[in-house]
FIKE-789934 format. One record per residue (C-alpha): residue in three letters; x, y, z. Coordinates in nm, 4 decimals. Layout:
PT    aa          x          y          z
PT   ALA          X          Y          Z
...
! end
This chain:
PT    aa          x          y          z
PT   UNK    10.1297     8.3204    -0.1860
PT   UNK    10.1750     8.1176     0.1805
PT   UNK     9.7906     8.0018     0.3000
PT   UNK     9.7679     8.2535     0.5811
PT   UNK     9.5820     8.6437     0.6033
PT   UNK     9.7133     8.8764     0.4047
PT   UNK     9.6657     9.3025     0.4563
PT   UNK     9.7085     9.5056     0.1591
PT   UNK     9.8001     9.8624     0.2839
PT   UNK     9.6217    10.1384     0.1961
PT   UNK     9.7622    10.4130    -0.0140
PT   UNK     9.6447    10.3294    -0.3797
PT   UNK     9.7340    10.0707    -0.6259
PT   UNK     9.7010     9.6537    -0.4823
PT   UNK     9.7962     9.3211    -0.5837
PT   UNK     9.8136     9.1532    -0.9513
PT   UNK     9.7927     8.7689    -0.9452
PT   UNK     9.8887     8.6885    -1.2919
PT   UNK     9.8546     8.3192    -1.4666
PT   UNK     9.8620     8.0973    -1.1741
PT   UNK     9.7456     7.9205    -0.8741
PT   UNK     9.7562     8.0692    -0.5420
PT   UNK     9.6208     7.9227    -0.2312
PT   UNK     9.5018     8.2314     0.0468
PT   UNK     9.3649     8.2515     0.3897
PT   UNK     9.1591     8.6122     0.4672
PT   UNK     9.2829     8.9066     0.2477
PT   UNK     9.2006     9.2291     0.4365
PT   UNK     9.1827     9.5588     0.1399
PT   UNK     9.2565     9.9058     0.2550
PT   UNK     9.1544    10.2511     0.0860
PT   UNK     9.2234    10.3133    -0.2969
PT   UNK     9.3144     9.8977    -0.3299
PT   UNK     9.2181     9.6759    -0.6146
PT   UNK     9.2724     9.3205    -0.6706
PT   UNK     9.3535     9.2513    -1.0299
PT   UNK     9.3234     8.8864    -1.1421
PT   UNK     9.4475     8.8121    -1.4672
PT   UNK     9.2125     8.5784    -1.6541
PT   UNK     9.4821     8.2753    -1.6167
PT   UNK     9.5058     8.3317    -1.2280
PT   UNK     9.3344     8.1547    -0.9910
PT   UNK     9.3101     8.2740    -0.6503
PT   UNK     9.2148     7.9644    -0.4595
PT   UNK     9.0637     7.9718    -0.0664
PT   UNK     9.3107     7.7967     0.1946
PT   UNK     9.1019     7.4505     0.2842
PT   UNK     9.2397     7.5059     0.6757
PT   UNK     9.0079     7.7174     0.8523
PT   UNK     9.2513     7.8355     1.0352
PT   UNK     9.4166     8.0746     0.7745
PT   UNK     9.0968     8.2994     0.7978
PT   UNK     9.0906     8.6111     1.0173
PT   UNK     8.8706     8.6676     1.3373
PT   UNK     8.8788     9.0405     1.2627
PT   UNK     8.5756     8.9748     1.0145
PT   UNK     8.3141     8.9072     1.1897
PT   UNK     7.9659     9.0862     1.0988
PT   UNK     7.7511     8.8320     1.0230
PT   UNK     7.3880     8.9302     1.0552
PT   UNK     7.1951     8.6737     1.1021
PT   UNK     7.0830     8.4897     1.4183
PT   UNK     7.1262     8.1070     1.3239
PT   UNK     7.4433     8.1550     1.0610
PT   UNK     7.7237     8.1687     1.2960
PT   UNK     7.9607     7.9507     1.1112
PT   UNK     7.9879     8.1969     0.8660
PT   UNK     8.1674     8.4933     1.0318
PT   UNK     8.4870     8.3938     0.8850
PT   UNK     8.5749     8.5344     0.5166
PT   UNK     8.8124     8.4908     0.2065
PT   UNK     8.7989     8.9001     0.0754
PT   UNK     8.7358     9.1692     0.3410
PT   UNK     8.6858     9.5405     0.3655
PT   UNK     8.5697     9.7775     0.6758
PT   UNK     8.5786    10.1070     0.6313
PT   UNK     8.6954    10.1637     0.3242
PT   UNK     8.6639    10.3551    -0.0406
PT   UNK     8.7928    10.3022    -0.3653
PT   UNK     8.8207     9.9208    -0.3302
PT   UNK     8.7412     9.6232    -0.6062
PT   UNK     8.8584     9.2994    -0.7368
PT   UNK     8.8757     9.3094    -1.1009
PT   UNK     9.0204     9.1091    -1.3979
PT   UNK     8.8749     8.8120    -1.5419
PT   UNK     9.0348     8.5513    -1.3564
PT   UNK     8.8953     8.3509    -1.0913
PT   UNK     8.8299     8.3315    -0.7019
PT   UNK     8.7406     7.9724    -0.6074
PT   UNK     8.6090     7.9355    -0.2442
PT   UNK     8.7532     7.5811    -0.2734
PT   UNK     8.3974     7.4480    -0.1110
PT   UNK     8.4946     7.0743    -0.1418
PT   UNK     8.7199     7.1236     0.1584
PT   UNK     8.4461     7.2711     0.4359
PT   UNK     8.1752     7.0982     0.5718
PT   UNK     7.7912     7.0453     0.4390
PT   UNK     7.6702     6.9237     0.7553
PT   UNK     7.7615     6.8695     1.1310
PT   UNK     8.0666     7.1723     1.2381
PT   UNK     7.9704     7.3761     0.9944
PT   UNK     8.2384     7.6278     0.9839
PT   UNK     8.2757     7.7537     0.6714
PT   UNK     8.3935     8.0829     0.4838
PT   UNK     8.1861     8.3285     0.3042
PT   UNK     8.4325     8.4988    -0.0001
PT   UNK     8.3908     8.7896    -0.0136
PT   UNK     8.1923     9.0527     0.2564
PT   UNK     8.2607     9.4364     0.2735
PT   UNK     8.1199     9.6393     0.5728
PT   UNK     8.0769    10.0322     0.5545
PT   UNK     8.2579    10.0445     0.2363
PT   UNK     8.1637    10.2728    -0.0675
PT   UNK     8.2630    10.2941    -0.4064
PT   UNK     8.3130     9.9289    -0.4903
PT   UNK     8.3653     9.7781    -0.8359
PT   UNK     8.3649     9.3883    -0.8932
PT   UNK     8.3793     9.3214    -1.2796
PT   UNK     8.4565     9.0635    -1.5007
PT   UNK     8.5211     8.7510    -1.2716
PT   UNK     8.4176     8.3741    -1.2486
PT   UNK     8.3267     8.3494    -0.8478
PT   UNK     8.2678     8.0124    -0.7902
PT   UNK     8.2718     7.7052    -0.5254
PT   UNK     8.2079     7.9579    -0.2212
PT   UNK     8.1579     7.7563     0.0647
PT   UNK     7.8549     7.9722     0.1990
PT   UNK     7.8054     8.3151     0.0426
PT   UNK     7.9065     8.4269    -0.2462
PT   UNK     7.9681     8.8331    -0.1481
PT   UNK     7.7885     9.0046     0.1523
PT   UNK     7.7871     9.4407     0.1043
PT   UNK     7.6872     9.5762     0.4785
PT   UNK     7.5971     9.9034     0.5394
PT   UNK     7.7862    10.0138     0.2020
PT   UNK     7.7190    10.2610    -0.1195
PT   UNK     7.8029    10.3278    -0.4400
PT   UNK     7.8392     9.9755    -0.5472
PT   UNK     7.9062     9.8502    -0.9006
PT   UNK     7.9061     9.4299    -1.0098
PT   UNK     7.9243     9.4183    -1.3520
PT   UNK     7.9825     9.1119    -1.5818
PT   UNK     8.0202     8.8385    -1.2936
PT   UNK     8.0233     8.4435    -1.3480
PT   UNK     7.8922     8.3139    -1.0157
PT   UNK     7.8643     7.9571    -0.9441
PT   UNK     7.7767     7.7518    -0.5953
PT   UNK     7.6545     7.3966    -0.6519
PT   UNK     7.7879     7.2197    -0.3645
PT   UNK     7.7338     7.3594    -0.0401
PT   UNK     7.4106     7.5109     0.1807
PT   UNK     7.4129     7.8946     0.1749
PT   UNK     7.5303     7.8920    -0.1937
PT   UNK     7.4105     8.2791    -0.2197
PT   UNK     7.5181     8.5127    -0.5094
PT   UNK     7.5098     8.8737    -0.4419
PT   UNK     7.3710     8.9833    -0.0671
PT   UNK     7.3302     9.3574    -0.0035
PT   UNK     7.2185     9.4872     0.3202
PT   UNK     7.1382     9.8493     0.4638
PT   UNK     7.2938     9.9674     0.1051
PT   UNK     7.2452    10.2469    -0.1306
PT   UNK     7.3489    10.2842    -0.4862
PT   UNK     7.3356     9.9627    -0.6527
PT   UNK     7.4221     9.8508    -1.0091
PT   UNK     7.3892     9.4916    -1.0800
PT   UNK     7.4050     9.4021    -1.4193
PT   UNK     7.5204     9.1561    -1.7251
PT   UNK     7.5476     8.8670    -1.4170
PT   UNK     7.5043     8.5112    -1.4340
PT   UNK     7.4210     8.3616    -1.1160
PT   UNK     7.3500     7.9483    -1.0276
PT   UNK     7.3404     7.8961    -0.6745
PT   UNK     7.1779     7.6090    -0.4192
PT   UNK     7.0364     7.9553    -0.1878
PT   UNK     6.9240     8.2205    -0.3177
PT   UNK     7.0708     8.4266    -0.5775
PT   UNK     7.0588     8.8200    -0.4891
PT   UNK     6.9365     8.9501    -0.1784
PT   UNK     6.7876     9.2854    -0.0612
PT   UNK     6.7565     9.3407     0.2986
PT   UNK     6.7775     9.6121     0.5445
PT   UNK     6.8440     9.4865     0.9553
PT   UNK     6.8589     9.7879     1.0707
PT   UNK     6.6616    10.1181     1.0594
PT   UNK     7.0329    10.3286     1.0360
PT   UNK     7.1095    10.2166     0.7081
PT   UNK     6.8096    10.1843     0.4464
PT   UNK     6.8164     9.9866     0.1115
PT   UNK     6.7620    10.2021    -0.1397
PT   UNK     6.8167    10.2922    -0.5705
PT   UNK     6.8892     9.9966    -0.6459
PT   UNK     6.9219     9.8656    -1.0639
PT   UNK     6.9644     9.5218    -1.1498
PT   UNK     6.9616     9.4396    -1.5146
PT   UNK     7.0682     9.2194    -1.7974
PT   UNK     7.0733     8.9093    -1.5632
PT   UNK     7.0960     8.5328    -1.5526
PT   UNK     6.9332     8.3422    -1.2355
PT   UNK     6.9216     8.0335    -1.1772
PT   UNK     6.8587     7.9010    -0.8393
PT   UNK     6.7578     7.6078    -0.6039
PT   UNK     6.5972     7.8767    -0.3997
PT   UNK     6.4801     8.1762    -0.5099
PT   UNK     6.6259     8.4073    -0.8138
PT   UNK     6.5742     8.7948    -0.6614
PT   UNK     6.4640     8.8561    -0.2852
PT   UNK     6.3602     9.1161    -0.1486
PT   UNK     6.3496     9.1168     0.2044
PT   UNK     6.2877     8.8953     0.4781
PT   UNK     6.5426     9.1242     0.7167
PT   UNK     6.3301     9.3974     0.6598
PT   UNK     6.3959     9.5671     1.0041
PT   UNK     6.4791     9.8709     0.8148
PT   UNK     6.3046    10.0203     0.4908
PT   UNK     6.3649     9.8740     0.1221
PT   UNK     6.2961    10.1265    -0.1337
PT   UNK     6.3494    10.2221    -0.5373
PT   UNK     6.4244     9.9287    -0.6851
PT   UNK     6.3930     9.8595    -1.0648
PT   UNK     6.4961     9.5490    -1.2155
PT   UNK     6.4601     9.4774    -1.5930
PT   UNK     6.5493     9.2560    -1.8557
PT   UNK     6.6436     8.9237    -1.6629
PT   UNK     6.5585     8.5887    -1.7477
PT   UNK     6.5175     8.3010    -1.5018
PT   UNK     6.5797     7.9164    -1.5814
PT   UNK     6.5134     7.6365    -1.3258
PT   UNK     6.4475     7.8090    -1.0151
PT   UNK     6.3556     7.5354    -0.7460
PT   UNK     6.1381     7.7961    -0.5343
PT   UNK     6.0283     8.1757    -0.6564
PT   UNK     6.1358     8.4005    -0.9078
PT   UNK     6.0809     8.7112    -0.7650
PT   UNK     6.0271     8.7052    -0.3406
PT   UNK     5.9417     8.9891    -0.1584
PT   UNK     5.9186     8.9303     0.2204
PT   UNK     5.8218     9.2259     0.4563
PT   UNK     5.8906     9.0772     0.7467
PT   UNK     6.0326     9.2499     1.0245
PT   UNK     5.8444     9.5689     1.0594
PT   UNK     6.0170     9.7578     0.7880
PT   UNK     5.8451     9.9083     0.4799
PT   UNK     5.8987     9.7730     0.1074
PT   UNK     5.8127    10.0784    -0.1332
PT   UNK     5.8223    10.1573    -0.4711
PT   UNK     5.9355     9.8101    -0.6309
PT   UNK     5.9611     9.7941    -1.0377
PT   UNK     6.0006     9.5020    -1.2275
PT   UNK     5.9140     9.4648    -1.6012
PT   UNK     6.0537     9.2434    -1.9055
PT   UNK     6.1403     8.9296    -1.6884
PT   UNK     6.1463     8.5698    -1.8502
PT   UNK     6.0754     8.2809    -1.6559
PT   UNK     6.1076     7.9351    -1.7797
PT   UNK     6.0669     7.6114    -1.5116
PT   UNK     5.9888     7.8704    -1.1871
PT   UNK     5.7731     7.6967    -0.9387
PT   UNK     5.6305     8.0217    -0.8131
PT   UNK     5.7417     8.3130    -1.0537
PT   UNK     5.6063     8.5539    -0.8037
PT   UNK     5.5741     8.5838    -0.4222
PT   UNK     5.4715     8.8847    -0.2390
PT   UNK     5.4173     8.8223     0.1382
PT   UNK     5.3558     9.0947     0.4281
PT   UNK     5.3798     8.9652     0.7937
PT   UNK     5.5885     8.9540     1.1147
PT   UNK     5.7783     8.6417     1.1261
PT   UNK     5.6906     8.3047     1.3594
PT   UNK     6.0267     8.1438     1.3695
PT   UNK     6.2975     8.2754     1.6307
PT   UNK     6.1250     8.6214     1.6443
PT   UNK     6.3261     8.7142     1.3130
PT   UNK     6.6212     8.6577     1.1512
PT   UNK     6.7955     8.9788     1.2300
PT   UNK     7.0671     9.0095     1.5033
PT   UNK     6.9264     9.3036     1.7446
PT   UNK     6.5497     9.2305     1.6547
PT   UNK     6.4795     9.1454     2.0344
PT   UNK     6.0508     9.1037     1.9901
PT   UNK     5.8157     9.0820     1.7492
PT   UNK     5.7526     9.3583     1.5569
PT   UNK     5.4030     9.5026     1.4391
PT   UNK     5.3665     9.4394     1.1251
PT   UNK     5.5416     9.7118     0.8573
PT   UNK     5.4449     9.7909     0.5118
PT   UNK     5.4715     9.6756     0.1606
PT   UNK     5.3099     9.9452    -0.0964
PT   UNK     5.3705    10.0784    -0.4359
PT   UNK     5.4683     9.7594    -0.6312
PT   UNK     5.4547     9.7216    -1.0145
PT   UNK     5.5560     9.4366    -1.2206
PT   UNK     5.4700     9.3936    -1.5902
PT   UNK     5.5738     9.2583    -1.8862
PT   UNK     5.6574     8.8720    -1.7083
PT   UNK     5.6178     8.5422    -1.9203
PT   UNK     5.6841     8.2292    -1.6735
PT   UNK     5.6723     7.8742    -1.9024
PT   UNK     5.6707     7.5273    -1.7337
PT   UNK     5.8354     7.2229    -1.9107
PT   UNK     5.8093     6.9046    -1.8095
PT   UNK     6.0600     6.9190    -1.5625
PT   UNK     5.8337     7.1088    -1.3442
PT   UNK     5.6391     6.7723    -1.3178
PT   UNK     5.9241     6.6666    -1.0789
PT   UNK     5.9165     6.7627    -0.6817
PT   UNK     6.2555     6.9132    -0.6169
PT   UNK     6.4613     6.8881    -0.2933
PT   UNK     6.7828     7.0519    -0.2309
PT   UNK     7.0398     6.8084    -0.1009
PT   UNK     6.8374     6.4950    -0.1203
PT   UNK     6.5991     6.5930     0.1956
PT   UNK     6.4788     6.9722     0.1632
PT   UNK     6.1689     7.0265    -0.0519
PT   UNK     6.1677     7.3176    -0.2528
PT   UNK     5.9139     7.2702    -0.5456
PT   UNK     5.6501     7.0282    -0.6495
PT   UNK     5.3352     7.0840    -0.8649
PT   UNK     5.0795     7.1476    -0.5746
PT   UNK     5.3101     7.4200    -0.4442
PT   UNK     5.3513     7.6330    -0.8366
PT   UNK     5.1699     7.9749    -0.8545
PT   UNK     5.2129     8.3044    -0.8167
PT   UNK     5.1175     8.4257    -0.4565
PT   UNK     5.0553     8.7091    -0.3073
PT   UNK     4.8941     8.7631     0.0873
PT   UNK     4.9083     8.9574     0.3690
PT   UNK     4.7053     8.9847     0.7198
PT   UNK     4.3677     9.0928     0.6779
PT   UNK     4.3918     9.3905     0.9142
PT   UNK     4.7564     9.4911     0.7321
PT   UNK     4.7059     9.4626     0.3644
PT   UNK     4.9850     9.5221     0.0804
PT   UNK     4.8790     9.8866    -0.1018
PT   UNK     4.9286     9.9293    -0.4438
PT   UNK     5.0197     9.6105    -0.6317
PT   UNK     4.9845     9.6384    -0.9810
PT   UNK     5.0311     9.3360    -1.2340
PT   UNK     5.0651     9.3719    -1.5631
PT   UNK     5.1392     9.1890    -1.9255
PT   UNK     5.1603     8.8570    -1.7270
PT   UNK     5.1997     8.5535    -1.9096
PT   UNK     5.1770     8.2087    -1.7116
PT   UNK     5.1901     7.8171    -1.8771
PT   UNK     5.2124     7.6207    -1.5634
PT   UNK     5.2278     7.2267    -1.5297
PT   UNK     4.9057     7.1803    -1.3492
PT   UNK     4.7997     6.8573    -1.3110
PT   UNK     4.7104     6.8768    -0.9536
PT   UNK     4.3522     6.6962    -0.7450
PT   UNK     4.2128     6.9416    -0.4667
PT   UNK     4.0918     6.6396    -0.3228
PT   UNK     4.4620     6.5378    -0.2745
PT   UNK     4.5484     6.8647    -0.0922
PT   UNK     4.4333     6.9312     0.2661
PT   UNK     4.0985     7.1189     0.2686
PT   UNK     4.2213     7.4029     0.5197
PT   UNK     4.4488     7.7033     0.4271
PT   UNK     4.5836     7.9089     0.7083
PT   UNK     4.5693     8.2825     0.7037
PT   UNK     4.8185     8.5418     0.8018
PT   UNK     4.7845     8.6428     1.1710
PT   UNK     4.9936     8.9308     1.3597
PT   UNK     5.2291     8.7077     1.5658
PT   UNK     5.2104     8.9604     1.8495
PT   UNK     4.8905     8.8163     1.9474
PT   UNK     4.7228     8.4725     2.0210
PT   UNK     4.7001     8.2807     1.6946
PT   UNK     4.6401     7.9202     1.5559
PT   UNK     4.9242     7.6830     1.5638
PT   UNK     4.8815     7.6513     1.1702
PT   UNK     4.9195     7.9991     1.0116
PT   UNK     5.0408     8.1413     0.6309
PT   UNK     5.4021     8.2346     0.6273
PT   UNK     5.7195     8.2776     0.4458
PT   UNK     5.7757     7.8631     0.4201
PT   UNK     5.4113     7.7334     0.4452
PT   UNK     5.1777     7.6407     0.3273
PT   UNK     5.3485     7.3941     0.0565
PT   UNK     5.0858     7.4019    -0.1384
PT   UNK     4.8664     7.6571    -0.3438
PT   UNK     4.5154     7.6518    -0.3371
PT   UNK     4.4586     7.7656    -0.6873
PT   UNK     4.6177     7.6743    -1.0485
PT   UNK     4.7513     7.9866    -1.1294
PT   UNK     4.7402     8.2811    -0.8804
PT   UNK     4.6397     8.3272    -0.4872
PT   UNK     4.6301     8.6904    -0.4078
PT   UNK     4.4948     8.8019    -0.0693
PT   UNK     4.4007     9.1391     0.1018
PT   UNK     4.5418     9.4125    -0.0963
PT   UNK     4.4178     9.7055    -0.1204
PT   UNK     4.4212     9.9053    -0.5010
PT   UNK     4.5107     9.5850    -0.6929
PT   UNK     4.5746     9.5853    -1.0849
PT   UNK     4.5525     9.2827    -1.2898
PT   UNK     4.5909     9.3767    -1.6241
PT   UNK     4.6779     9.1722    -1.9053
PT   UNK     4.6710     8.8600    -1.6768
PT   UNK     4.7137     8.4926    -1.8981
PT   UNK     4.6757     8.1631    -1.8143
PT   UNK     4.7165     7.8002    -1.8713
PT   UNK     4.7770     7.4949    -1.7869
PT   UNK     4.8930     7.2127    -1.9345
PT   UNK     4.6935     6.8942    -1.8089
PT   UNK     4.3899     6.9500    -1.6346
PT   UNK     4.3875     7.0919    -1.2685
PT   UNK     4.0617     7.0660    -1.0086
PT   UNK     4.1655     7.3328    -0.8169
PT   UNK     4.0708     7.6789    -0.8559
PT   UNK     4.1761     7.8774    -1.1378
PT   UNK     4.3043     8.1668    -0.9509
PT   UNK     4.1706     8.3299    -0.6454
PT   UNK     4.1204     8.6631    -0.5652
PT   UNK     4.0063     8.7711    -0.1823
PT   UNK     3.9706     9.0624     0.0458
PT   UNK     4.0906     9.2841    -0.2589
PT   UNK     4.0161     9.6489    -0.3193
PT   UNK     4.0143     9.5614    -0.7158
PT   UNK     4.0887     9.8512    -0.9440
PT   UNK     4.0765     9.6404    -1.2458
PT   UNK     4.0750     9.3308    -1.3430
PT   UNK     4.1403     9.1825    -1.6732
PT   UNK     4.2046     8.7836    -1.6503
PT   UNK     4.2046     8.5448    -1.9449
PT   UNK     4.2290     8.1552    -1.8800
PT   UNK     4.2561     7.9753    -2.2192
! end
C-alpha cells in the first residue's frame, strides 16, 4: 500500500492486510467496515507527515495541537473495527519528542457507535494510542498496547462516551493509560466496565477525569493489577464543573504505585481548563458516591528511586507516595467509602526535610494564595500513608498499613471529615 490517505467505502465488508509490511498515511473507515490484520501483517504509519489527512481534526484539548492529525479515522459511523491479531505500529521513532511537535495520534473515532477493536499489538504511537469522541457501544477486548518513546504515550482515551467494555488489556505507556473524560455537557460518560487489565504507566494507570466539563457516571472496574506506575493508580479529577458519580472499584493489585489512589475535587488554576470551549472558570462541580475495596498496593525497593519521565519531568519520589484524597472546604467529595485496603509503602521520609506549609484547595473563581492544592502540587504528602480532606460520609474500613523503614511524618491524616466509620490498623 503507497504512503498516502486511504478511504474505505462504506457498504460492508473492508480491507485484509495479510503477512506483510505496509507503510500508510490516514485511513478514513466508512459504515459496516472492518480492518482485518492477520497476525503476520504489519500495518506500519507513513514517517512523512504529510501522508496524514486534515479532515481529522477534533482534538480536544487546548495545548495539544500537534496532535490533530491521525493514522485510523472514523466520523459518523457504525459497525466499524480493526480486528485480527496483527499489528499497527505508529512508527514513533520518525516524529518529534520535542521542538515542532507534530505528531500523529493512531487511531481516533468521533460520533461513532458500535466499535470492536480485538486482538491487536498497538504499539510505537507517536502521541495517543486511540481517542473515542462522543461515541457508544464500544468494545476493546484483548489489546497489546505499548508507547515507550514519545510524550502523550496514552492507551485508551474515551470522551463524552457511553457503553464501554474494556477488558483482558495490557497497557505500558509514558502518559497515562485509560482515560475517562467528558468536555462537554451534550455527551456524558457513562456505564462504563473495565476488567481483567494490565497497567503499567509513567503516569497514571486509570483516570478519571480532569475534562470533567460534562458528567462521569457508572463506572465499575474490577480485577486489574498495576505494576510500576510512576504517578497514581487510580486518579479521579473533578475538575471542570462536571459531576463524578457512582464510581466502583474493587479487587485491584498494586505493586510499585507511588500514589495507588487520588481523589481530587476543584476547578482548575492552569489555562482556565483543559477543555476546548471552557471559556471561564467554572464553580466547582461534584464528586459523590465513590466505593473502592478490596485494593492491596506493595512497594519494592524500586520505589526508593525518584522517577522522571524523559530525564527532566518528576513523577514519583518517596515524599510524594500515599493515597490522597481532598477537596475545598466549602465543596467537599460525598460519599467515599474505602474498604479492604492494604498498603506496604517505602517510607523512609524526615518531615523536617519537607516544607512545613501545605496549601489547601481554594475555588479559583475568587482571590486565593499564590500556593494552593491541585491536580500537580503539592509534590509531597504530608503523611506516610493516607491524606484525606473534607469529605463528607467517609468509610474507612478495613484500612492497613506499613511501612518499611521508619517515617517522621504522620501516619495518616484525616481532616474536615464527616466520619461514618473508621477502622485503621498501622502495624
Amino acid at each position: 500500500m503507497p504512503s498516502t490517505s486511504v478511504s474505505l467505502p462504506e457498504g460492508g465488508g473492508g480491507g485484509v492486510f495479510s503477512a506483510g509490511t505496509y507503510v500508510t498515511g490516514t485511513i478514513i473507515l466508512k459504515s459496516n467496515v472492518y480492518l482485518q490484520i492477520h497476525p503476520s501483517a504489519t500495518l506500519l504509519a507513513s514517517p512523512n507527515i504529510g501522508d496524514y489527512s486534515d479532515r481529522t481534526h477534533y482534538n480536544r484539548y487546548t495545548n495539544e495541537t500537534e496532535m490533530d492529525k491521525c493514522l485510523v479515522y472514523a466520523e459518523d459511523a457504525t459497525h466499524i473495527g480493526i480486528v485480527g491479531q496483527g499489528e499497527i505500529n505508529g512508527n514513533a521513532e520518525a516524529f518529534p519528542n520535542e521542538g515542532s511537535m507534530e505528531r500523529p495520534m493512531m487511531i481516533r473515532f468521533l460520533r461513532c457507535s458500535h466499535i470492536h477493536l480485538r486482538r491487536l499489538r498497538l504499539h510505537n504511537a507517536p502521541a495517543w494510542t486511540t481517542a473515542f469522541l462522543d461515541s457508544e457501544h464500544i468494545w476493546c477486548d484483548g489489546l497489546d498496547i505499548v508507547n515507550e518513546k514519545k510524550h502523550n504515550g496514552d492507551g485508551l482515551d474515551y470522551d463524552g462516551c457511553s457503553n464501554v467494555f474494556v477488558s483482558n488489556c495490557r497497557i505500558k505507556g509514558t502518559d497515562d493509560n485509560l482515560c475517562l473524560q467528558a468536555s462537554s455537557k451534550a455527551f456524558p460518560m457513562k456505564n462504563v466496565h473495565i476488567s481483567n487489565c494490565h497497567f503499567t504507566s509513567i503516569c497514571a494507570g486509570i483516570r478519571i477525569g480532569l475534562k470533567s466539563v460534562g458528567d462521569i457516571s457508572n463506572v465499575v472496574i474490577q480485577n486489574c493489577t498495576f505494576e510500576n506506575v510512576w504517578r497514581e493508580g487510580l486518579k479521579i479529577e473533578c475538575t471542570e464543573g462536571g459531576t463524578i458519580t457512582d464510581i466502583c472499584a474493587r479487587g485491584l493489585v498494586m505493586q510499585n504505585v507511588t500514589r495507588p489512589i487520588f481523589i481530587l475535587l476543584n476547578n482548575r488554576l492552569q489555562d482556565i481548563g483543559s477543555s476546548i470551549g471552557l471559556e471561564s472558570m467554572p464553580p466547582i462541580g461534584a464528586l459523590k458516591r465513590i466505593t473502592l475495596s478490596d485494593i492491596t498496593a506493595i512497594d519494592q525497593d524500586e520505589m526508593r528511586q525518584v522517577h522522571l519521565r524523559f530525564e527532566d519531568d518528576l513523577m514519583g519520589s518517596p515524599s510524594f507516595n500515599g493515597i490522597r484524597v481532598d477537596a475545598c472546604e466549602q465543596f467537599p467529595i460525598r460519599d467515599l467509602v474505602l474498604r479492604n485496603i492494604t498498603y506496604h509503602t517505602i517510607g523512609g521520609v524526615l518531615k523536617e526535610d519537607l516544607p512545613q506549609h501545605y496549601p489547601s484547595v481554594w475555588d479559583m473563581r475568587y482571590d486565593h494564595p499564590d500556593e494552593v492544592s491541585e491536580n500537580y502540587y503539592p509534590t509531597w504528602s504530608r503523611a506516610t500513608f493516607m491524606d484525606i480532606r473534607n469529605v463528607q460520609r467517609l468509610t474507612l474500613d478495613h484500612v492497613k498499613f506499613h511501612a518499611y523503614e521508619e517515617d517522621t511524618r504522620e501516619s495518616y491524616v484525616v481532616e474536615h471529615c464527616r466520619i461514618l466509620k473508621q477502622d485503621i490498623v498501622e502495624y
